[in-house]
N, C-alpha and C positions, 0 to 999 in steps of 0.2 A: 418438038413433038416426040414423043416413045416412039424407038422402032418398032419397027413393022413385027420384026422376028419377035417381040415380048409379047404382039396382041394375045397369044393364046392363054400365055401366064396370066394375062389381067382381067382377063373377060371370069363372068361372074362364077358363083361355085354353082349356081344351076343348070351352067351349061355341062358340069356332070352327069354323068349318067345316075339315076337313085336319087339325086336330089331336089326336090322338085319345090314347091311354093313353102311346105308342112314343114321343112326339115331345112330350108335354107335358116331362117332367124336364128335355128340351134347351132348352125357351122359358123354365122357369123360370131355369135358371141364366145364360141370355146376357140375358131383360129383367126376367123377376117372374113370378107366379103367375097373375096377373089379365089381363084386358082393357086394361085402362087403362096395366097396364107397358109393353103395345108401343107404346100413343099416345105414352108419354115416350121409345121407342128411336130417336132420332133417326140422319138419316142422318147419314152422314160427309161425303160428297162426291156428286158426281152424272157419272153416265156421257152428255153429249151423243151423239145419234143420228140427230141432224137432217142430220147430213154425208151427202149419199149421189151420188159423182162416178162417173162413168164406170171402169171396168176401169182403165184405161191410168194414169189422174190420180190413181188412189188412193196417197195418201202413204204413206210408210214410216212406222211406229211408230204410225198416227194409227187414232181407231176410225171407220171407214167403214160404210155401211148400201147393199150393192152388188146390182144387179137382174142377174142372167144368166139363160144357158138352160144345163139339167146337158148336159153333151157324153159323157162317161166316167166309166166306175166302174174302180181299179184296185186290185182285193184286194192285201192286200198274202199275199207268200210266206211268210215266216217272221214271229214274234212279236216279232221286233227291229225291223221294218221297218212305217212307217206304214201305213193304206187312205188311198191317195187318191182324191179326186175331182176331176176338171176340167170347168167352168163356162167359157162364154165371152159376149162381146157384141158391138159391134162396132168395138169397139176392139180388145181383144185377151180373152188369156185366165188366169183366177183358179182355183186348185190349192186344196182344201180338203185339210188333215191332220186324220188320226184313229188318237190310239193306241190299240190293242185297241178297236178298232173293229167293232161287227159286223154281217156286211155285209146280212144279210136287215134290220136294223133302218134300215140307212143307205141303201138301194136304196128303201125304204120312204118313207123320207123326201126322197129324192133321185131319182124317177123321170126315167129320161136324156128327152131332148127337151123336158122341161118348163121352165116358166121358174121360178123362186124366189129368195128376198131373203134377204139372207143378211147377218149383223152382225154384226164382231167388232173387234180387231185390227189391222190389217193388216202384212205382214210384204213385206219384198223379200229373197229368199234364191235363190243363183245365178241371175242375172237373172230370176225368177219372181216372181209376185203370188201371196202366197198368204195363208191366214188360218186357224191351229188351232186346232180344237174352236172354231168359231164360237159366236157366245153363240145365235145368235136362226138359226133354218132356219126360213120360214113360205112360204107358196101368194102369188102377187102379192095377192091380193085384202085381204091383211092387213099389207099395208106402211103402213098408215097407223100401226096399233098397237105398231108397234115403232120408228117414228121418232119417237119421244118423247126428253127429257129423264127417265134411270133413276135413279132415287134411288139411292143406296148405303148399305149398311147393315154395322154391325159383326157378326160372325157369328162361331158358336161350332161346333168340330166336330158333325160330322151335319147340320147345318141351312144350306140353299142360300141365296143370294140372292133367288131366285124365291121357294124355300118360303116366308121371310120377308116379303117384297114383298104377296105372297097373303093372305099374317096379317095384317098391317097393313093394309092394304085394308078385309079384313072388321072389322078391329076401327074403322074409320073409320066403316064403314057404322055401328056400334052408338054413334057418339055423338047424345046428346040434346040436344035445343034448352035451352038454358040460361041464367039470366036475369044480364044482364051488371053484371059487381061491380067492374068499374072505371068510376073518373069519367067520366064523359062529355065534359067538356073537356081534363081530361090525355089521353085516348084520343086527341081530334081535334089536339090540340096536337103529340102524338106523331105524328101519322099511322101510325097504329098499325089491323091487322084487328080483328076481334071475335074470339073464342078458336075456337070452329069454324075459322073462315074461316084461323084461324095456322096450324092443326093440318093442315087442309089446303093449304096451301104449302107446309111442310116439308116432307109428306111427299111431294107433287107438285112439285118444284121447278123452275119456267121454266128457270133457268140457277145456275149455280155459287153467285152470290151469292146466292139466293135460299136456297139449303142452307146459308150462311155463318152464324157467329154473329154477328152484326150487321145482319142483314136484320133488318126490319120485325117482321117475324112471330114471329122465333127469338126478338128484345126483349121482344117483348109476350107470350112462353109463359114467358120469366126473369124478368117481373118479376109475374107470376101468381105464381109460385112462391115468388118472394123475400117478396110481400105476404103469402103465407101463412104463412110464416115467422116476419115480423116483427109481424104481428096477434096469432100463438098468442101469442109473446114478451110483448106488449104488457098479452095480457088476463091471464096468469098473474101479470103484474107487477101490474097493477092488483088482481087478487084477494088477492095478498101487501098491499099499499095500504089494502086494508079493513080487513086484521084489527086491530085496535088494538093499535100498540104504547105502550112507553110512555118515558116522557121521562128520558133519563139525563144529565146537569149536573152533576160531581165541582165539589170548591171546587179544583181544583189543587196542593192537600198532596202529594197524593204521589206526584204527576207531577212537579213541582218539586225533591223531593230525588231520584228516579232521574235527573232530569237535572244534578244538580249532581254526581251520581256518574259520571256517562257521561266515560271519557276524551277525548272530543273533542264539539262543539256539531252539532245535526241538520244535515241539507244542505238545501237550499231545494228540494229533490225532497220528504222525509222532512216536509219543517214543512206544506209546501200538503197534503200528502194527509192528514196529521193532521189539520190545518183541517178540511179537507171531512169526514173520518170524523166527527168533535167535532160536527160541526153537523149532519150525520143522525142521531146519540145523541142529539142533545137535541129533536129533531122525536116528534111524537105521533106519529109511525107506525115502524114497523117499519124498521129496517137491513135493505141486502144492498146493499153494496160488495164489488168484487172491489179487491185491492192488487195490480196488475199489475209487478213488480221484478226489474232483471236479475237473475246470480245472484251475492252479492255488495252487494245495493245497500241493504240496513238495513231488509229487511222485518222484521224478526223484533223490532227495538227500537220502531216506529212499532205492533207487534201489543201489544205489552206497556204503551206509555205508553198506548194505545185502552183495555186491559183495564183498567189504573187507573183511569181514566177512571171505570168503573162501580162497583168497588171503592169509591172515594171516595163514592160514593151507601149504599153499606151493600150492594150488592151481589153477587154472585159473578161470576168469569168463568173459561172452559175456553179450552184451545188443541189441535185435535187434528192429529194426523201422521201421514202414512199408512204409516211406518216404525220402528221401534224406533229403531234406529240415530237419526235424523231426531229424534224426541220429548227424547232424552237429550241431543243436542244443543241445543234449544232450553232445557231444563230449563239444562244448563249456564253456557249465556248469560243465563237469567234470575235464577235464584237469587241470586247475590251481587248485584244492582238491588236484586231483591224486599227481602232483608234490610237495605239502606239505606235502602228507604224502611220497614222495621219492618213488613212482611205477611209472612204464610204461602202457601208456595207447595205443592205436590203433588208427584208424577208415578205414572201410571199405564198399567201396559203389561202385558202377558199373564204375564209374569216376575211380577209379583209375587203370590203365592199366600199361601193359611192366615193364622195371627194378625197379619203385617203388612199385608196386602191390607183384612183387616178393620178395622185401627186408621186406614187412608186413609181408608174408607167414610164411618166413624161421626165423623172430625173434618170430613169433608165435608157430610154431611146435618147436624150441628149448628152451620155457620157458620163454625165454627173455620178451617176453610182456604179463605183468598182468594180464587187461584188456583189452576187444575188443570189438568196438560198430560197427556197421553198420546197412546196410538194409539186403534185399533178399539177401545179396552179400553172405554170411555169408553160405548159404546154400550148394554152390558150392562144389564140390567134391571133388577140390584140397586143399581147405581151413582145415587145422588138427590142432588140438589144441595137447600142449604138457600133459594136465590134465583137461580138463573142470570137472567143479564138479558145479558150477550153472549158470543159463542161463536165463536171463530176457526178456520177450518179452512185447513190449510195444503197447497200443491201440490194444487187443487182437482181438478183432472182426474183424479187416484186417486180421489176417491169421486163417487159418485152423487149427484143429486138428492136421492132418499129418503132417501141418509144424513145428507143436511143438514139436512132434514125431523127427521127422529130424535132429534139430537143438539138442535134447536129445542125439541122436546116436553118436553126435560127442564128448563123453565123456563116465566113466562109472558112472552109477546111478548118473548120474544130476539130481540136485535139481529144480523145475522150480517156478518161479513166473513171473506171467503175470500179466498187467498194464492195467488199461481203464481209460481213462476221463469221458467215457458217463457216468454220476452216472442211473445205472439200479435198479428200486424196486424190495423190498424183492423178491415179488413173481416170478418175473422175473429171479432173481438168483439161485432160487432154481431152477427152470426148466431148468435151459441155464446150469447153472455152480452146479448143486449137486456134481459134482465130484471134486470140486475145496472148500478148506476151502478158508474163504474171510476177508478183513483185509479193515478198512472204514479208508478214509482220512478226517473226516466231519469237520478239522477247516480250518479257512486260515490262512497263514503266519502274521506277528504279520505287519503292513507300508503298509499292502494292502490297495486301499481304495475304497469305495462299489464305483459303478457305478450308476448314477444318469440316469432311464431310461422313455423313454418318447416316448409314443404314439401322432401320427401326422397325421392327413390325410395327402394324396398326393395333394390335392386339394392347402395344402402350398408349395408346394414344392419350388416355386420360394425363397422364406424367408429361406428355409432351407439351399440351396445353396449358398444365399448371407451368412449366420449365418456363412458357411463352409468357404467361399474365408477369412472371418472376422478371423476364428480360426487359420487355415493354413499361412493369413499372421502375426500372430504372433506367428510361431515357431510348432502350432500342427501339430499332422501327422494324416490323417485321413481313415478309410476304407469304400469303399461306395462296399456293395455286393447287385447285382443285381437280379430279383426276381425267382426265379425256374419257368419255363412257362411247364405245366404240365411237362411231363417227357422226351420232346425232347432236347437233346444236342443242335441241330442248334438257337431255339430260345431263349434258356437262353442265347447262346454265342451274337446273334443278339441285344439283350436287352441289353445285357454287353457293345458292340460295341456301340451302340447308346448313352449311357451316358457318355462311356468311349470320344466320340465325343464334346456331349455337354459339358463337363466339359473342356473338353482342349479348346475348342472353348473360355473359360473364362478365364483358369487360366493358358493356355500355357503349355510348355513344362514337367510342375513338376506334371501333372498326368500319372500314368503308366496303366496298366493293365495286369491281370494274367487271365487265364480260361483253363478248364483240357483239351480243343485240341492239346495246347503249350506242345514241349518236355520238361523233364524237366530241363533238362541247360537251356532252357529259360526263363523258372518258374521260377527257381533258381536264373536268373541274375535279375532279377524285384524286387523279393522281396529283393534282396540283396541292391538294389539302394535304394527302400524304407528305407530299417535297415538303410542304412547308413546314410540316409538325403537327398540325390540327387533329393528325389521323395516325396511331401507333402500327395497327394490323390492316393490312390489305387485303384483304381474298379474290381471288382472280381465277379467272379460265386464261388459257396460253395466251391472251392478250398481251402482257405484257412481257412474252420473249424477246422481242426484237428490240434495241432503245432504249429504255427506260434508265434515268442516270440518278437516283438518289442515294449519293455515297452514305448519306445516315442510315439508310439501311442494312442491317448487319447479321438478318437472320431468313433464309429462307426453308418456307416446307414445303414440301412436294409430296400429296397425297396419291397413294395407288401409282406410285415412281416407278413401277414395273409397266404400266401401260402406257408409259412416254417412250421414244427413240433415245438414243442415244444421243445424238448429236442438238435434240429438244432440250433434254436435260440439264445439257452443259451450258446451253442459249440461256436457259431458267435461273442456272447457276451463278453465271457470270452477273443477273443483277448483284446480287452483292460481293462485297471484299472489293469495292470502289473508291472506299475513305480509306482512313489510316487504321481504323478500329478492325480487333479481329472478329473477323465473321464466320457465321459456320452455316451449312445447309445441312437438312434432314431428308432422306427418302424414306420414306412412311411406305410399308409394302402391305401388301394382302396376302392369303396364300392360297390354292399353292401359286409355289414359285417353278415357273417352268426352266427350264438348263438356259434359254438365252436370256431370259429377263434376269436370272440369276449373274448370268456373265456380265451381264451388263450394267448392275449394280455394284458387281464385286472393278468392273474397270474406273468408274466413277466414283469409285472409294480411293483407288490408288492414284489416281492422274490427274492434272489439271491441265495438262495441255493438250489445246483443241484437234493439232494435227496429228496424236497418238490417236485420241480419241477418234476422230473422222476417220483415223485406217481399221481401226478394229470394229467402227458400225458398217464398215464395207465389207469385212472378214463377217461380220455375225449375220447380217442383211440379206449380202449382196447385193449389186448396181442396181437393179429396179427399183427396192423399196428405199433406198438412200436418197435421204433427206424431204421424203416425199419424191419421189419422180417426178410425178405428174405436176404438182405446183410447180417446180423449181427450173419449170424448162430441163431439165437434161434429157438425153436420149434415151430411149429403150430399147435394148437389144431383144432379138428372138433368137440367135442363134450364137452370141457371144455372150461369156460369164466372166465378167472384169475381175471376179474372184479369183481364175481360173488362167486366165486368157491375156494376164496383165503383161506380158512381153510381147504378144503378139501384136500390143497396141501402138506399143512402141516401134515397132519394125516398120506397123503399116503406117505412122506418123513419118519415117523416115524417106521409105518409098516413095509415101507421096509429095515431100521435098523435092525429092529426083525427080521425079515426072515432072512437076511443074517446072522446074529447070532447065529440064533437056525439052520438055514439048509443051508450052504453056498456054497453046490453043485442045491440046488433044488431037491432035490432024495425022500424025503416026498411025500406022495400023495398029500397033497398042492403046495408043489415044483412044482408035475410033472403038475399040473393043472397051474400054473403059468406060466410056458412052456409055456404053449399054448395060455397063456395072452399077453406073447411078439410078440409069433408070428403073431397072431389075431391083432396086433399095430402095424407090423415089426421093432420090436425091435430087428432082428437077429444076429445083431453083438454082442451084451450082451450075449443070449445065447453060440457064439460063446467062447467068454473067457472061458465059466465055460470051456470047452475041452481044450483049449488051457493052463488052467491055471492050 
């Protein structure tokens, strides 16, 4: 259960004051539902107000907080023409603009001979001082109140600056005294506030760097967060820690003959991460290694010599793919291994139906078969292994947690190691995967050969196409992927259709097309035509970045290469330069080109390794939009910037080591203050283990 002391943080934001039915759908969608979202709406910048010079001295372009007496009201004539008003002091005199202005409201507020303060702006237009739609009109008596430093806030239609400022405010009022769950010497070491005292500097901020990320306070609210983060991580890992697993040790039979069949000897990337796999299989507790490998770099034989591994114990093991296409591929690469070292291999995919689906089941539940790869299929309920003992799952970011969980239930104490292509930075691993030790592929196979890559405007395109009809008629196969058109499916597929056109219109029947509307037997049968040669040019939507293995391919295009990620690109890239032949890709741009899309061409022209790349789409991005967030499972921060903040990640990765060491219930009165750090994050599944565990 949340403590008691959080309810007020959580309760809704209409239990503000000002926000009532109208105005609540605009606060959820610019910070959250709750109280506690606007404490994390941090400002952006801050508007100083402290400036307040005489009439005469007031700067151009600068924000001024100016005392005069009203002199004149002058309605304006027509709806074209502003209301002004003219102020003086004794220097000279300040011209207020108002569009549709109206005037019982602004005589109202501007009674002539009085004196009033006034804050905005400032503007020099035909030798005039003037200042439009001021922010601030008050009575002198309350120039104190507005020569403040103003926070700034990010703001969504319908909702003001002010209205938001007001919200905030009250929701500050509603924080509770809280008992403090950081160290007491990293706090003073840091010179770092108490969490109260941060929340109130943000969102009061002295001056600019006070609102900066790197003040004091904005540190010590990211790395609140980050510890929450990395605690949940810690204790889920430790609760995986408990469950007993159990000891896998093959004698090396028949890793030994796959590798005397392997055409070429493992890389020194491929042998260290076997190591480490090899020696958490034979640990009394439970596997969960991620194999982090460009795309390209020999995950798929290091997944296979690991499942022998257990095999050689009398064991089973599974391999799942979040793809058909993907699963048959691996199947491919694996089978003829399998059969020189004499095992039974599988595959199982939603295709396989009736009396052969049933002759997989029953050689599976009786031991007979080895191994077993497929997709989702794997998951089903009639599916039983006679011993599962380890379980691969590949391109981990396609499933979830729970499906990891799932595919583990169907053995006891399975080992698991999960697979990615995307190469994800450091910082990014520690927040997504702390609970997972990690194991890097960073060489390539020894006959790869780089890909020769080249930036194009679109403006050639005609030359690029002739270059293509030149390549394809002599023997190349080529991928043309068409440009992501914001984030609607109908117009990516439209764009795909339209080239997919023009190019058949040239080169006839040998271009195919793929795009994710197609089921996927029909995905399947295209690229199948492709693999085999039937098919020279492919046109595609991002369908085929993940997977796809046709070393005959040796030319890719990428239209409108500026509205891909960075880390897409290199996914896109990596189909070709898979055979022996040299390959080259094109980015085909548009213009204009803005400064990142720019950078981000110019880093994909010089590199080809995925974990350069994966740190500089973190540098260009930042942690939210990398790799997609939201698909990819990873966290999103509101108050920490991994751009920014990347030591602090480290510190609270380490701390929370120490905690769990010295107090691995939480039952200390830092413990029980940390409590209320997860839940203040809702981090309440974590808490939930320690009871469970």
């Amino acid at each position: 259960m949340r403590p008691q002391c959080l309810f007020p943080l959580f309760a809704p934001v209409t239990s503000l004051p000002g926000v009532g039915p109208r105005l609540a759908p605009l606060y959820e969608k610019l910070a959250g539902a709750k109280v506690v979202d606007l404490l994390w709406h941090l400002p952006g910048g801050v508007i100083d107000r402290r400036h307040a010079p005489k009439v005469a001295e007031a700067l151009d372009g600068k924000v001024a907080t100016l005392t005069a007496r009203v002199d004149a009201h002058f309605p304006s004539s027509s709806p074209k023409r502003p209301y002004r008003v003219r102020l003086a002091d004794e220097t000279g005199f300040l011209h207020l603009v108002f569009f549709h202005g109206r005037e019982d409201w602004l005589r109202k507020q501007l009674p002539e001979g009085e004196i009033r303060v006034i804050s905005g702006q400032v503007e020099h237009f035909n030798n005039e001082i003037q200042i439009t739609h001021p922010d601030h009109i008050v009575p002198e008596a309350q120039k104190a109140e507005i020569m403040t430093v103003e926070p700034v806030y990010p703001l969504t239609t319908g909702l003001t600056g002010r209205l938001v400022t007001k919200s905030v405010k009250a929701a500050l009022a509603k924080i509770p005294d809280l008992p403090e769950w950081q160290d007491a010497a990293w706090l003073s070491r840091q010179n770092w506030p108490n969490w109260r005292q941060a929340l109130e500097i943000v969102h009061h901020p002295a001056d600019e760097f006070a609102a900066g990320q790197d003040s004091p306070a904005r540190r010590r609210l990211a790395f609140d967060e980050l510890l929450a983060n990395q605690l949940a991580l810690a204790m889920v890992r430790a609760q995986m820690r408990r469950l007993k697993g159990r000891v896998l040790a093959g004698d090396g039979g028949l890793r030994a003959k796959v590798r005397a069949a392997l055409p070429f000897s493992l890389t020194g990337a491929q042998a260290r991460s076997l190591a480490e796999i090899e020696a958490d299989m034979a640990e009394p507790t439970r596997m969960l290694r991620l194999l982090q490998g460009d795309v390209g770099s020999g995950k798929t034989v290091v997944a296979l010599l690991a499942m022998l591994n257990a095999v050689e114990t009398g064991a089973q093991a599974a391999m799942m793919a979040p793809t058909e296409i993907l699963a048959r591929q691996h199947f491919a690469t694996i089978a003829p291994l399998a059969e020189a070292a004499g095992i039974t291999v599988a595959l199982l995919t939603g295709r396989d139906k009736g009396k052969a689906r049933d002759r997989i089941l029953a050689a599976l539940a009786a031991g007979e078969t080895d191994l077993l790869l497929g997709t989702h299929a794997l998951f089903q309920e009639d599916v039983a292994f006679k011993d599962l003992a380890l379980a691969v799952i590949d391109e981990q970011h396609r499933f979830g947690v729970h499906q990891r969980l799932e595919l583990a239930a169907k053995g006891v104490a399975v080992d698991m190691l999960v697979m990615t292509a995307t190469p994800i930075p450091r910082t990014l691993l520690l927040t997504a995967y702390g609970d997972m030790d990690v194991s890097r592929l960073d060489e390539k196979p020894p006959g790869r050969q780089p890909v020769d890559t080249r930036v194009i405007p679109l403006a050639r395109l005609d030359e690029v196409v002739a270059g293509i009809g030149r390549a394809s008629g002599s023997g190349a196969r080529v991928y043309w992927v068409c440009p992501l058109v914001e984030e609607s499916e109908t117009s990516d597929l439209a764009a795909a259709e339209d080239r997919h056109r023009h190019l058949s219109e040239l080169f006839g029947e040998r271009v195919g097309l793929v795009h994710g509307r197609m089921k996927p037997a029909a995905k399947d049968a295209v690229m199948e035509r492709f693999a085999a040669g039937d098919l020279d040019i492919l046109v595609a939507t991002t369908v085929i970045e993940v997977g796809v293995d046709v070393p005959e391919a040796t030319i890719m295009v990428i239209e409108h290469a500026e509205r891909f990620g960075l880390a897409q690109l290199h996914q896109l890239r990596g189909r070709v330069g898979r055979g022996d032949r040299e390959s080259r890709c094109l980015l085909l741009y548009g213009h204009p080109l803005g400064e990142i899309a720019k950078a981000r061409l110019e880093i994909m022209r010089s590199t080809e390794d995925g974990f350069v790349i994966a740190e500089e789409d973190l540098r260009l991005r930042g942690g939210g939009e990398m790799l997609g967030t939201r698909q990819s499972g990873l966290p999103e921060f509101r108050l920490a910037d991994l751009t920014l903040h990347g030591e602090l990640l480290a510190a609270a990765r380490d701390d929370s080591r120490l905690i769990l060491e010295r107090d691995p219930d939480l039952r200390s009165p830092r413990g029980e203050a940390l409590r209320v750090l997860l839940y203040l994050f809702e981090r309440d599944a974590a808490v939930r283990t320690l009871r469970s565990g």
